[in-house]
N, C-alpha and C positions, 0 to 999 in steps of 0.2 A: 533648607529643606523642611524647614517646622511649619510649611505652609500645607506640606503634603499628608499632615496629621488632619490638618481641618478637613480637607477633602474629601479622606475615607471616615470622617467622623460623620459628613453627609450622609454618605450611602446609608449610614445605618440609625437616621434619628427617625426618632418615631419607635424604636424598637433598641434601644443600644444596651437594655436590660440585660438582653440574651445574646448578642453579640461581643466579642473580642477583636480590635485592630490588633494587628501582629505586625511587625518588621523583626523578621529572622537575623543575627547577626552574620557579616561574610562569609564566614565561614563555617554556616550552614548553609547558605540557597542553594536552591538549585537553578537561579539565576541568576547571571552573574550582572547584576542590576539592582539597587535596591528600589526594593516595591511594599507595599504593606498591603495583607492580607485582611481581608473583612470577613470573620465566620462564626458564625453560629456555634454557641457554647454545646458543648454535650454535658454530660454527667461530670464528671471531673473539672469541666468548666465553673458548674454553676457549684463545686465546691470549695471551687480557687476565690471565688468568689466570696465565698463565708470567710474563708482564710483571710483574706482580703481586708475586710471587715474585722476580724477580730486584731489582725495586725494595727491596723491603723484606727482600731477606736471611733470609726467615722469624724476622726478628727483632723481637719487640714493641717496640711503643715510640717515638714520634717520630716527626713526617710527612715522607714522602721524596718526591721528583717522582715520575712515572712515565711523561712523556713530555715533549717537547717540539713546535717547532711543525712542525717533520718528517715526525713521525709521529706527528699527535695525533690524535684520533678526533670526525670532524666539527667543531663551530665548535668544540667545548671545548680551549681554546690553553691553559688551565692545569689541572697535575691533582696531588693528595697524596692520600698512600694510608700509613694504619697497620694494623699489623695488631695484634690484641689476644687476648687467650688468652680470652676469651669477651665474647658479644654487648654492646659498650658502649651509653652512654648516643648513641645515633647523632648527634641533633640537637644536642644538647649540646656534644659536641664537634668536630662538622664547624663549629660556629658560633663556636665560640672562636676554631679556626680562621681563619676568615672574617674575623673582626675583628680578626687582626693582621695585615690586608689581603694575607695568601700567595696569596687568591683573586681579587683587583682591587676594585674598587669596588663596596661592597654597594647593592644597589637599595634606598631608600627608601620606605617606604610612605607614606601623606597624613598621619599623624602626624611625620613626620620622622625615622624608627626606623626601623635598619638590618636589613635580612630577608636571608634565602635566598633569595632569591628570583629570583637569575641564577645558583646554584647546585644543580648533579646531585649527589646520593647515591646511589651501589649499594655491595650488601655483598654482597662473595661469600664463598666459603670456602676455601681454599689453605693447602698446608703443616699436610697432615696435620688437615685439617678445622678450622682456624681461621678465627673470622672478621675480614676487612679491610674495611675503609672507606674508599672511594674518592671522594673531592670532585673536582668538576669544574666546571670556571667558562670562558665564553669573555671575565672579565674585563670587561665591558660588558652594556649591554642584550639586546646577540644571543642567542639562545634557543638552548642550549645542551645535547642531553641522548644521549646514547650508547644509550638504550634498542635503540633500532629495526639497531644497529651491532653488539650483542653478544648478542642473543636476537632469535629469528625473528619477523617480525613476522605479524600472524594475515593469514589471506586469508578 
């Protein structure tokens, strides 16, 4: 599925400055499909953003926190963020991630195989239009997803 990162990173070049790709973890959509969201930063976007930046140094390479339970954003209590000098393999590696438990406990599916599935992806673009990869985890079942927090939500 890390093909589906490239596709919504389409929609949005030429502008990806002010945009966020989103994929909500399962157990938040309100789809029961996964899909990744293309939206326009708001105000709290474009300071996730600075956050973003001051986490990671504008330096590639290595997952850094980027908040704590302080000032975390919504349920997501846990969050890592790299930044990479062009669009990586998304799922790939937020999942490697995942499995050396930086994220809390992976939800299991009925085959007994560990998912994303209490875990948020967005990728914005920061430092000079690179893109970062943001996982987000509230660490347990709780439905965890920053969408509605960093881009306006429709009316």
């Amino acid at each position: 599925y890390d093909y589906l990162w490239q596709a919504a990173a389409a929609k949005v070049q030429g502008h990806a400055d002010r945009y966020a790709l989103i994929a909500n973890p399962y157990t938040a959509r309100t789809q029961n499909q996964l899909h990744i969201h293309f939206k326009p930063l708001n105000g709290q976007g474009f300071s996730l953003r600075k956050q973003l930046e001051q986490a990671t140094g504008c330096q590639t390479g290595g997952w850094h926190p980027v908040w704590d339970m302080d000032n975390r954003l919504g349920n997501c209590f846990t969050s890592r963020a790299q930044l990479f000098g062009s669009l990586p393999t998304v799922f790939s590696n937020v999942y490697s991630l995942a499995a050396s438990g930086a994220l809390g406990a992976l939800l299991q599916n009925p085959s007994g195989q560990a998912t994303l599935g209490t875990v948020g992806i967005a990728v914005l673009h920061i430092c000079s239009g690179r893109p970062v990869v943001l996982a987000t985890s509230s660490g347990q079942e709780v439905p965890c997803s920053i969408e509605h927090i960093i881009a306006p939500h429709p009316r």
